[in-house]
PAZAPA-4460 file (N, C-alpha, C; in steps of 0.05 Angstrom, whole numbers, plus 32768, in hexadecimal, padded with zeros to 4 digits):
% residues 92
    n_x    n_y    n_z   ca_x   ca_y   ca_z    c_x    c_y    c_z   seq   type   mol
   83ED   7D80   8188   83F5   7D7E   816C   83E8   7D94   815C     1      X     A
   83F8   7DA5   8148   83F4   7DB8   8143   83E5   7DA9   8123     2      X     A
   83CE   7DAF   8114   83CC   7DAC   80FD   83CE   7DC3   80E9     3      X     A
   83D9   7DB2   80C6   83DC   7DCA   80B6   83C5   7DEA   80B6     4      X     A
   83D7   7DFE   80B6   83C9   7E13   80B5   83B4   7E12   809A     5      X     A
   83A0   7E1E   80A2   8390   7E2C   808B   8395   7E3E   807D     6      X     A
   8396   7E37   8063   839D   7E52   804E   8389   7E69   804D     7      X     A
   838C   7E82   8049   8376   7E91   8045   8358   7E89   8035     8      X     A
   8364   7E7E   801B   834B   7E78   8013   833A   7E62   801E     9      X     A
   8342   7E50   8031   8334   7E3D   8044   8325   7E4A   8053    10      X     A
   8333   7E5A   805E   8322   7E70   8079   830A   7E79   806A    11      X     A
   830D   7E7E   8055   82FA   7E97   804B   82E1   7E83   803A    12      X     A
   82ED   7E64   8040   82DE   7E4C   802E   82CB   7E44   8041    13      X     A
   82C6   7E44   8069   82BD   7E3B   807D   82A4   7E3F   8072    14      X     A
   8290   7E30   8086   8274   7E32   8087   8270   7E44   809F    15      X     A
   8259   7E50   80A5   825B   7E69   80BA   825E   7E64   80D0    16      X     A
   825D   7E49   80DD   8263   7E3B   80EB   8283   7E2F   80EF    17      X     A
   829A   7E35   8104   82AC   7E27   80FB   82C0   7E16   8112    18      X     A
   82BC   7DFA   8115   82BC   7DED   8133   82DE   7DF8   813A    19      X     A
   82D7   7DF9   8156   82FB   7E02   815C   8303   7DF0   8156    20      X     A
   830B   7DD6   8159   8321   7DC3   814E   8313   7DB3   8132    21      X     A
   831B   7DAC   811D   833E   7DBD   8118   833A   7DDC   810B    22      X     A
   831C   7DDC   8106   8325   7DF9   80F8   8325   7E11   80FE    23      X     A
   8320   7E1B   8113   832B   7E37   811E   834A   7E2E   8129    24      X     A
   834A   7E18   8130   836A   7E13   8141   8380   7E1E   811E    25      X     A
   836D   7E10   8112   8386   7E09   80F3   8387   7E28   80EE    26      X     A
   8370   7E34   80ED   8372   7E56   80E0   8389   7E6C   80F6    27      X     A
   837F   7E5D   810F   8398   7E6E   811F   83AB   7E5B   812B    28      X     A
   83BA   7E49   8117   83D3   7E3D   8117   83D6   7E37   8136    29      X     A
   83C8   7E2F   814A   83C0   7E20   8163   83C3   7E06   8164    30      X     A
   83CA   7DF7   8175   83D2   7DE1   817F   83AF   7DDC   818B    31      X     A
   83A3   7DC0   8189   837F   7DB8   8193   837F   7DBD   81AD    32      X     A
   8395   7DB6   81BC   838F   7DBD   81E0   8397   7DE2   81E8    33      X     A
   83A1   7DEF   81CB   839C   7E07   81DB   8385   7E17   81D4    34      X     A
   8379   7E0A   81BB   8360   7E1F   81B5   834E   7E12   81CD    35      X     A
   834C   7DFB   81CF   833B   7DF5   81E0   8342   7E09   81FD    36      X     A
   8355   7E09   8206   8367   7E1C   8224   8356   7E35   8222    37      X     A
   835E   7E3C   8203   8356   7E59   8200   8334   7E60   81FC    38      X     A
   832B   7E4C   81FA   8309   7E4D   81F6   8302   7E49   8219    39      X     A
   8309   7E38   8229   8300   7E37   8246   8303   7E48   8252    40      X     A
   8318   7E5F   824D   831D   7E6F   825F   8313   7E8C   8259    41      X     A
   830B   7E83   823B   82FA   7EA2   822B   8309   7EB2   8224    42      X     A
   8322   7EAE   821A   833B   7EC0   8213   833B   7EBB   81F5    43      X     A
   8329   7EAF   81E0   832C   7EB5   81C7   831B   7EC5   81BB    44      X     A
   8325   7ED8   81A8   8319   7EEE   81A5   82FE   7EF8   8193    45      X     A
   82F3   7EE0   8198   82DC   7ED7   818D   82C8   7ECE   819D    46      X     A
   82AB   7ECC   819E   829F   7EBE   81A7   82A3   7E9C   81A4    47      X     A
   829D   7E8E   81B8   8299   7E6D   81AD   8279   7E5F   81B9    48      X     A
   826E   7E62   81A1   8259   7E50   81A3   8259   7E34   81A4    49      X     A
   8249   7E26   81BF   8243   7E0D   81BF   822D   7E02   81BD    50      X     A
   8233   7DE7   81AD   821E   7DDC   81A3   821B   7DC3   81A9    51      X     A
   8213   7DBC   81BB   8215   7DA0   81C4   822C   7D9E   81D3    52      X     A
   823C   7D85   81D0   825D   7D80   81D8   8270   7D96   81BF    53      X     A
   8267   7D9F   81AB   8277   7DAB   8197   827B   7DCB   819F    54      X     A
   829A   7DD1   819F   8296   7DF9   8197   82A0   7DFC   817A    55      X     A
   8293   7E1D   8174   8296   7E1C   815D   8296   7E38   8161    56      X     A
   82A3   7E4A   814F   82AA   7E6A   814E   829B   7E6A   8138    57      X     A
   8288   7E88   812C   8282   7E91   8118   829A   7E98   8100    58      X     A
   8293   7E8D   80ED   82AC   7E91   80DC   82A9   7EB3   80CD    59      X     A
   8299   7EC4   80D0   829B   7ED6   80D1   82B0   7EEA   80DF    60      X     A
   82B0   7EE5   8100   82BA   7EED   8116   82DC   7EE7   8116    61      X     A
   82E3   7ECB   8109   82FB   7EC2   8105   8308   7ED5   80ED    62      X     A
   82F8   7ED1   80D8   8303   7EE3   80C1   8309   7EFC   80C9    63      X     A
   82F5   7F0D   80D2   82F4   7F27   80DF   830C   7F27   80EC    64      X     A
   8318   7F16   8101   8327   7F1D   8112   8351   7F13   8106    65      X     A
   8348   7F03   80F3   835F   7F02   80E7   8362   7F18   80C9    66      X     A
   8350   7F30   80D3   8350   7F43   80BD   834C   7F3C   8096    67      X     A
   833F   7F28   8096   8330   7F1E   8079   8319   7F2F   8074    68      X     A
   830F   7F39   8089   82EE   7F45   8084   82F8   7F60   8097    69      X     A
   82EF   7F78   8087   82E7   7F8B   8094   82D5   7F8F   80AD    70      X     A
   82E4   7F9E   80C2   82D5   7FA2   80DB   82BF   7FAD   80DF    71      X     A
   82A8   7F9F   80EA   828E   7FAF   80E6   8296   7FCF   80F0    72      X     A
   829E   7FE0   80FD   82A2   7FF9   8105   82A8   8000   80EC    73      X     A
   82BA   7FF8   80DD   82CA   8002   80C6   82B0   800B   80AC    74      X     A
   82B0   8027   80A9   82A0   802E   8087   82AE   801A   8078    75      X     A
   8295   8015   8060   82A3   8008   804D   82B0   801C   803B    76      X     A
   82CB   8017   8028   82D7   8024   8011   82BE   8033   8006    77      X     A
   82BB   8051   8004   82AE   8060   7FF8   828F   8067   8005    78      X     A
   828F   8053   8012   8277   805E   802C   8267   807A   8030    79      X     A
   8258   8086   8023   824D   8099   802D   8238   8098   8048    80      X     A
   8237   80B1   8051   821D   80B5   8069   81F7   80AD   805E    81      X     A
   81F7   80B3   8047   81E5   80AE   8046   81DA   8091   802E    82      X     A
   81C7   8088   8033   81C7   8072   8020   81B9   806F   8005    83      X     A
   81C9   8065   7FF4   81C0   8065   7FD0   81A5   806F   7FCF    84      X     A
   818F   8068   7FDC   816D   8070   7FD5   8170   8089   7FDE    85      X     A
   8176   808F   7FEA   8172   80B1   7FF7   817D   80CC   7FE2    86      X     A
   817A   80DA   7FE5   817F   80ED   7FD1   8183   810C   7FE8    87      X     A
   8199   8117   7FE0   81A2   8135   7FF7   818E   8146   7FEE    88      X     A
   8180   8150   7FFB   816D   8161   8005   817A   8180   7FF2    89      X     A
   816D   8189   7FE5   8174   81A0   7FD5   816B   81B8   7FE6    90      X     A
   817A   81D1   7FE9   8166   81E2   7FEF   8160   81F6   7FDC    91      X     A
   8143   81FD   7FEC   812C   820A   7FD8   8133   8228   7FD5    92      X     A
***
């Protein structure tokens, strides 16, 4: 049984913690027996941390991967090489 999807702003509402059923299943519109399929066999594209009898994906990693959050590789918008305290070296 498939439950209602999660709207963006739900996803982006998670605690950093986020158990695969229902709510990673709900964010990627999954049916409970296939996230679970897809967590045993290591084919979701996420880590799944367990905690006890419970898994749970970082809700960072989820966001990230449903493109809500910029990719760590990715500069941020306007990104320079060097950082705000530093100052370019003048020459003498």
């Amino acid at each position: 049984m498939t439950a209602h999807p999660l709207s963006i702003a739900q996803i982006l509402d998670q605690p950093a913690l986020m158990p695969l059923w229902p709510n990673v299943g709900q964010a990627l519109m999954q049916a409970e027996s296939t996230i679970y399929q897809l967590a045993k066999e290591g084919r979701l594209p996420f880590e799944v941390i367990r905690l006890g009898r419970r898994r749970y994906a970082r809700t960072v990693d989820v966001q990230r991967w449903l493109g809500l959050l910029p990719d760590n590789n990715e500069a941020a918008p306007g990104a320079t090489g060097t950082a705000s305290s530093e100052q370019p070296t003048q020459p003498a």
